[in-house]
Rosetta silent file (secondary structure, phi, psi, omega in degrees, C-alpha in Angstrom):
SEQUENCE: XXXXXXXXXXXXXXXXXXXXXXXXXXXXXXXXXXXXXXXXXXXXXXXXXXXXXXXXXXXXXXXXXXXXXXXXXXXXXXXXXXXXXXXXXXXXXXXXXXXXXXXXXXXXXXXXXXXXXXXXXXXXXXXXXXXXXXXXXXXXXXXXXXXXXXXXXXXXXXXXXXXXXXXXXXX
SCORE:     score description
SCORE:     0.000 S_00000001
   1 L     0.000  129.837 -175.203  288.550   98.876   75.611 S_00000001
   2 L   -88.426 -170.339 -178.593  285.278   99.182   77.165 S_00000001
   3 H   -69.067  -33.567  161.629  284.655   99.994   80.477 S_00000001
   4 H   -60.660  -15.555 -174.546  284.211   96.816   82.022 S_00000001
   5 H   -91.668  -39.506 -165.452  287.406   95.694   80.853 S_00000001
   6 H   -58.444  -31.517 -160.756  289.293   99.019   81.603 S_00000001
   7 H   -70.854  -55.438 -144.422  287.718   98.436   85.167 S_00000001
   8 H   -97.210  -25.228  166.440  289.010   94.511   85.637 S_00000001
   9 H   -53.447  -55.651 -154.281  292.812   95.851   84.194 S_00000001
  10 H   -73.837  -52.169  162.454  292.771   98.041   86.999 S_00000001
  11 H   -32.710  -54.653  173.720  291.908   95.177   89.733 S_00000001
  12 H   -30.594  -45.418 -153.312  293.936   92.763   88.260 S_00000001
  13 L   -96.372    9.627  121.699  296.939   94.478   89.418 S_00000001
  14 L   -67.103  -52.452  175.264  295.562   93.227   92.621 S_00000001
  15 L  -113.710   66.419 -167.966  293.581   90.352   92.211 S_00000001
  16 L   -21.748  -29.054 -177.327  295.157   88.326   89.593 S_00000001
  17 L  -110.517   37.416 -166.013  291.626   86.364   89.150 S_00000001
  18 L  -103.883  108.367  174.386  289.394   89.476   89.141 S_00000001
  19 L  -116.662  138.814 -179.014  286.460   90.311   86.977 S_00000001
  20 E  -102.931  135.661  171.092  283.942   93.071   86.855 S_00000001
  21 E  -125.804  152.094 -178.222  280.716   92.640   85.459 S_00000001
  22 E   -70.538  123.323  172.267  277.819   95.085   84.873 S_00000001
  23 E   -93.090  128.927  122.964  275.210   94.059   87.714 S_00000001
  24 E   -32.050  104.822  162.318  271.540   95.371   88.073 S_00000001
  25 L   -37.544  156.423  169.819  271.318   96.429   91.366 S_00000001
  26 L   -76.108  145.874  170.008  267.792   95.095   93.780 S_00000001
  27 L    53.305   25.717 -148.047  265.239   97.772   94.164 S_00000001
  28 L  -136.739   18.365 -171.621  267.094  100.421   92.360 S_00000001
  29 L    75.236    9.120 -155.867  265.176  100.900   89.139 S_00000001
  30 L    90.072  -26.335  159.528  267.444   99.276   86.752 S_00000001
  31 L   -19.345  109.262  170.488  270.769  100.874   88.563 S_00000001
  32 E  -107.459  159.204 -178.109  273.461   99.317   87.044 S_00000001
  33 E  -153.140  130.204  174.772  276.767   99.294   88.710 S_00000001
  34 E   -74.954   88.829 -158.120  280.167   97.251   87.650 S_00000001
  35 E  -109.606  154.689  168.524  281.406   95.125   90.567 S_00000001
  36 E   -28.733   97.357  179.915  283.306   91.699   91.291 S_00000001
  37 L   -57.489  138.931 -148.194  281.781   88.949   89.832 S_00000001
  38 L   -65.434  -12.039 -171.140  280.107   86.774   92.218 S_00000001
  39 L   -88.938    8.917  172.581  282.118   83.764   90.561 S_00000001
  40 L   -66.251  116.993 -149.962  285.148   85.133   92.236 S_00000001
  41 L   -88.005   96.830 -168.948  287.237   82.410   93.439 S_00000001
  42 L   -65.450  -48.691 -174.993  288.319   83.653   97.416 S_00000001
  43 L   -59.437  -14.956 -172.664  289.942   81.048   97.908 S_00000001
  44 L  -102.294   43.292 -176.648  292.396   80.969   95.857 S_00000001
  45 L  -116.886  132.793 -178.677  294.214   84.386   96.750 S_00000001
  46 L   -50.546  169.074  155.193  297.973   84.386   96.587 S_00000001
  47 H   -80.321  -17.614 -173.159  299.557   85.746  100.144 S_00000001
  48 H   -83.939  -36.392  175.898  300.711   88.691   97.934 S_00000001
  49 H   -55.094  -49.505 -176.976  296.951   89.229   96.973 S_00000001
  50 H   -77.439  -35.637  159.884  295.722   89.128  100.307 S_00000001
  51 H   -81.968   28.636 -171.011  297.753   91.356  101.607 S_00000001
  52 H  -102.737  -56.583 -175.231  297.559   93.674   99.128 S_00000001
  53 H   -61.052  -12.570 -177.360  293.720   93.203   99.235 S_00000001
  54 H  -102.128  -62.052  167.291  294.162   93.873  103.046 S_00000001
  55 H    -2.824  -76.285  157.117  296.543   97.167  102.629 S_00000001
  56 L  -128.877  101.304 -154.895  294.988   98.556   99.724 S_00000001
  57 L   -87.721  157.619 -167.885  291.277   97.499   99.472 S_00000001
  58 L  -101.266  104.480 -170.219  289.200   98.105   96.167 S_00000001
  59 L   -87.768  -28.515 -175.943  286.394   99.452   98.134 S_00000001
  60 L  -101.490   35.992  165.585  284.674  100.052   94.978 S_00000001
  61 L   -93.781   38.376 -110.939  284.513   96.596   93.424 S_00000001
  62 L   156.211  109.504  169.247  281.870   96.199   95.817 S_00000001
  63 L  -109.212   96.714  166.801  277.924   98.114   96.595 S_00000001
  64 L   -42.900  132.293  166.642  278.437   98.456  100.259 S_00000001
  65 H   -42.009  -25.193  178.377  274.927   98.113  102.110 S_00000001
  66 H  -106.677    7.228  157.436  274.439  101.339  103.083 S_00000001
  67 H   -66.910  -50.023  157.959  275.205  102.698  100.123 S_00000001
  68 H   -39.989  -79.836 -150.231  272.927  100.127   98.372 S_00000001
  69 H   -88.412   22.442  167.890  269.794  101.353  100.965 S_00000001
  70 H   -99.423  -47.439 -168.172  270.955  105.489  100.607 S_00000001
  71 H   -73.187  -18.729 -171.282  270.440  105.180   96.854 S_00000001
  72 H   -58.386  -72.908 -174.639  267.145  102.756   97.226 S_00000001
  73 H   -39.547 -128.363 -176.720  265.714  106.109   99.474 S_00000001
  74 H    22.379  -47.746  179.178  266.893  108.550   96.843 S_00000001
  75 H  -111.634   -9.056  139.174  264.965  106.985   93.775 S_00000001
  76 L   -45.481  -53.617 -171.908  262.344  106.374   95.913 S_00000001
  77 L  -107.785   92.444 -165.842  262.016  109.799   97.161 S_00000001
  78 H   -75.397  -39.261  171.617  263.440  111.524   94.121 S_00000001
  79 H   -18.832  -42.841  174.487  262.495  114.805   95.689 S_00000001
  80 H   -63.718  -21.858 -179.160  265.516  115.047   98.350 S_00000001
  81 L  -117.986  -10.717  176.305  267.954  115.732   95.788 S_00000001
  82 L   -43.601  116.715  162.811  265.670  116.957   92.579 S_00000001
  83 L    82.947   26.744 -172.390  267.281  120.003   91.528 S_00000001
  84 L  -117.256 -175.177  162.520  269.732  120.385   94.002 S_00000001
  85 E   -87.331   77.959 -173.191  273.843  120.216   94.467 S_00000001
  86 E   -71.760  106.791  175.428  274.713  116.887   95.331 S_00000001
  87 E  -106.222  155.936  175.037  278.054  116.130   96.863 S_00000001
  88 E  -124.348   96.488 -153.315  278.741  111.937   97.264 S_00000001
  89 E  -101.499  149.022 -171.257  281.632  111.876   99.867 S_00000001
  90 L    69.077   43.189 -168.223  283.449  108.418  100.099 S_00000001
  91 L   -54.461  -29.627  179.303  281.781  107.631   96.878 S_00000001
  92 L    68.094 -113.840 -164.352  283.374  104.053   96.207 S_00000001
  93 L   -78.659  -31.324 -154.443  281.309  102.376   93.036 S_00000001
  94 L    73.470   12.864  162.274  279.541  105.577   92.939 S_00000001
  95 H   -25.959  -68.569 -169.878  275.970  104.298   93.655 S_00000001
  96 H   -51.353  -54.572  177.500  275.040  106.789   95.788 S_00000001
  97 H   -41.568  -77.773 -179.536  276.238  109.740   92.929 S_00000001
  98 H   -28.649  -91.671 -155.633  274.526  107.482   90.250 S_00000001
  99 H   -55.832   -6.745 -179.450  270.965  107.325   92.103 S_00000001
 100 H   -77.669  -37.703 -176.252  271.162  111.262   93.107 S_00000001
 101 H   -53.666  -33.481  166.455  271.969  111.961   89.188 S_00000001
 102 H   -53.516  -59.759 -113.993  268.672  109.392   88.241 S_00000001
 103 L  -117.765   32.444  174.863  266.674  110.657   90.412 S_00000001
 104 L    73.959   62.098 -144.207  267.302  114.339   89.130 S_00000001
 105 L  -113.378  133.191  167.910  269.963  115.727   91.272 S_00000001
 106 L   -57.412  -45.015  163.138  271.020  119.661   89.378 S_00000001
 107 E  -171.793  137.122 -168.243  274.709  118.527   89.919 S_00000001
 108 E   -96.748   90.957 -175.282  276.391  115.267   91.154 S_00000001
 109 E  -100.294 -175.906 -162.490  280.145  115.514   92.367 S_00000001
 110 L  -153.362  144.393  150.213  281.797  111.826   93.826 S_00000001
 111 E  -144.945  112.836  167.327  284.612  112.580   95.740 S_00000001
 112 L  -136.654  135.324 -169.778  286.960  109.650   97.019 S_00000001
 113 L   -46.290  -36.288 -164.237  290.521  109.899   98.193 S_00000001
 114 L  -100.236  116.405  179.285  291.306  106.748   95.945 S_00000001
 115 L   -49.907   -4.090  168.461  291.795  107.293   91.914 S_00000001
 116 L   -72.107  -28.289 -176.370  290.756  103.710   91.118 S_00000001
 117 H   -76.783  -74.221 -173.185  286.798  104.831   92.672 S_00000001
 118 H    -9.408  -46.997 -157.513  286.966  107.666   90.518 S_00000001
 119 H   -91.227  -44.932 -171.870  287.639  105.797   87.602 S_00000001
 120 H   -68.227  -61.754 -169.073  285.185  102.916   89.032 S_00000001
 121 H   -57.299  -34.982 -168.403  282.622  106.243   89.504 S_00000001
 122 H   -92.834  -19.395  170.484  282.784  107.830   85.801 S_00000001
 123 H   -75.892  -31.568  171.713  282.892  104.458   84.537 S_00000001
 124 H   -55.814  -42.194 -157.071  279.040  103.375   86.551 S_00000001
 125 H   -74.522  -24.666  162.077  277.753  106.981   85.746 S_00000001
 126 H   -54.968  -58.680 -169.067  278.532  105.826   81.757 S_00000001
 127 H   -70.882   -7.674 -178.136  276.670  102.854   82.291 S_00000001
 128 H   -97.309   -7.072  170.664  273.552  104.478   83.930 S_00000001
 129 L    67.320   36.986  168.443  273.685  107.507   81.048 S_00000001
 130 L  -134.324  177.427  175.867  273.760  110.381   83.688 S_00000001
 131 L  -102.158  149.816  165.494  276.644  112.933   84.365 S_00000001
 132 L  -154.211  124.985  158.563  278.797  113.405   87.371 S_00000001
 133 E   -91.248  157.435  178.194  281.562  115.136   88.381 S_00000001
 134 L   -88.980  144.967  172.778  285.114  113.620   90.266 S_00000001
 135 L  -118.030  170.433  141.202  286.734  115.338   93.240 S_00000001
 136 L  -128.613    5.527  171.049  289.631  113.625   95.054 S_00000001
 137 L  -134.757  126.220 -151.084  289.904  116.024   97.638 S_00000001
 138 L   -81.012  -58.952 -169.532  286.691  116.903   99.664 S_00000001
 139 L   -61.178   -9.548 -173.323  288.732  120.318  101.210 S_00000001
 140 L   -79.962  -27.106  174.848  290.287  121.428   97.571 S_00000001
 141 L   -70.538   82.422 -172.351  286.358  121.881   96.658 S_00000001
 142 L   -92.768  103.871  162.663  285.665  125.327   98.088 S_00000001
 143 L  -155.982 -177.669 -169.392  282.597  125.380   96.613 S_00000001
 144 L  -115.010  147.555  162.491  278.734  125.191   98.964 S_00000001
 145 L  -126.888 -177.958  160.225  276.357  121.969   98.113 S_00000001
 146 L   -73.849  -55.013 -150.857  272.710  121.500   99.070 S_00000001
 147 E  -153.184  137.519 -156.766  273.475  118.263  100.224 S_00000001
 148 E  -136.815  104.376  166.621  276.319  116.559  101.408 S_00000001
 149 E  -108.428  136.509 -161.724  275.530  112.566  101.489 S_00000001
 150 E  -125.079   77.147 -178.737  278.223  109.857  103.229 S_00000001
 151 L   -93.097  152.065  170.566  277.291  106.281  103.209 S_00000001
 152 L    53.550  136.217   43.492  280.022  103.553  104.844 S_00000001
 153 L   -60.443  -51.699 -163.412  282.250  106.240  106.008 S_00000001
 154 L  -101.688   28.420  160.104  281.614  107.107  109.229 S_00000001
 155 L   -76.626   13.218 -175.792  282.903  103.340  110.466 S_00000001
 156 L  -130.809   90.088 -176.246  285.934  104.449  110.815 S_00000001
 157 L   -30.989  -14.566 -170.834  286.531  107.299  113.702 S_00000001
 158 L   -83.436  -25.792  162.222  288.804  108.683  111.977 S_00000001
 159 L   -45.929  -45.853 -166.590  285.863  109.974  110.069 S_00000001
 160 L   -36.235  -47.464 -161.995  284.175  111.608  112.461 S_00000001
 161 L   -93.522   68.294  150.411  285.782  115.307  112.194 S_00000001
 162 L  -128.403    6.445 -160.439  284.381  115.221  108.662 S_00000001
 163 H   -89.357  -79.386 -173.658  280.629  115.439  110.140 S_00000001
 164 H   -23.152  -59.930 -172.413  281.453  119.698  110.975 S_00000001
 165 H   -54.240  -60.852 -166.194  282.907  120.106  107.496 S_00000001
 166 H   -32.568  -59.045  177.039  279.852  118.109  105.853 S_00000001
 167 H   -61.586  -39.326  152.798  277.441  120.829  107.581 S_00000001
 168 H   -35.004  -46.432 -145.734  280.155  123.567  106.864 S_00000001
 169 H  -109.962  -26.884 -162.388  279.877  122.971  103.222 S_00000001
 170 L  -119.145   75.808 -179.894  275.728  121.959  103.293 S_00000001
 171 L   -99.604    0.000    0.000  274.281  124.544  105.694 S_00000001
């Protein structure tokens, strides 16, 4: 089963009508990333879908904007992350992880609380031909990075006391 398929199994058992397709990203060099095909019928979601889809949302069927414009910087400027120890906290789709690993990043970790991103992250970093590793717990990684990057995260307040660690871990 390839990845795109392995990907749209795993939706499915949300979004009965859900398919992922490989995308090119805008501006991104050729960054491909597999996300919810735009022919995805909204309307047509059961009440069990939507709340499921409200409950537990598939953040990474989806390249959130500021995720979208962190990796755009990044392979522009490959230099902030060339050779360094990348962590990608909230990773989602893995975009961000993807463009530090293009753009030469020494090592790329993803780390998101939900095993479906994961799976969504090792499956993008196949299609873009670079390596990354998965975390799924930011604090089980006692390890130091160079760089600690967060896109769409810190909308949620609940976020917030993750800014201290983030500096803690990137000093």
């Amino acid at each position: 089963m390839s990845s795109a398929e392995s990907l749209t199994c795993l939706i499915r058992q949300t979004l009965s009508q859900a398919r992922l397709v490989a995308e090119t990203l805008p501006d991104c060099g050729g960054l491909q990333l597999y996300l919810l095909a735009a022919d995805f019928p909204q309307d047509a979601l059961s009440p069990k879908e939507m709340y499921a889809a409200l409950h537990e949302p598939a953040y990474w069927i989806f390249c959130w904007a500021s995720g979208l414009a962190l990796a755009r910087r990044i392979l522009r400027e490959p230099a902030l992350v060339r050779g360094k120890k990348v962590l990608d906290f909230g990773a989602g789709s893995g975009v961000v992880a993807c463009a530090a690993a293009l753009a030469g990043a020494r090592e790329v970790v993803a780390c998101d609380i939900d095993p479906a991103s994961l799976q969504a992250c090792a499956a993008n970093a196949r299609l873009n031909g670079v390596q990354i590793r998965l975390g799924s717990d930011f604090f089980a990684l006692q390890e130091e990075f160079d760089l600690v990057l967060a896109a769409d995260v810190l909308y949620d307040k609940a976020n917030h006391g993750f800014l201290d660690a983030f500096l803690q871990r990137a000093p």
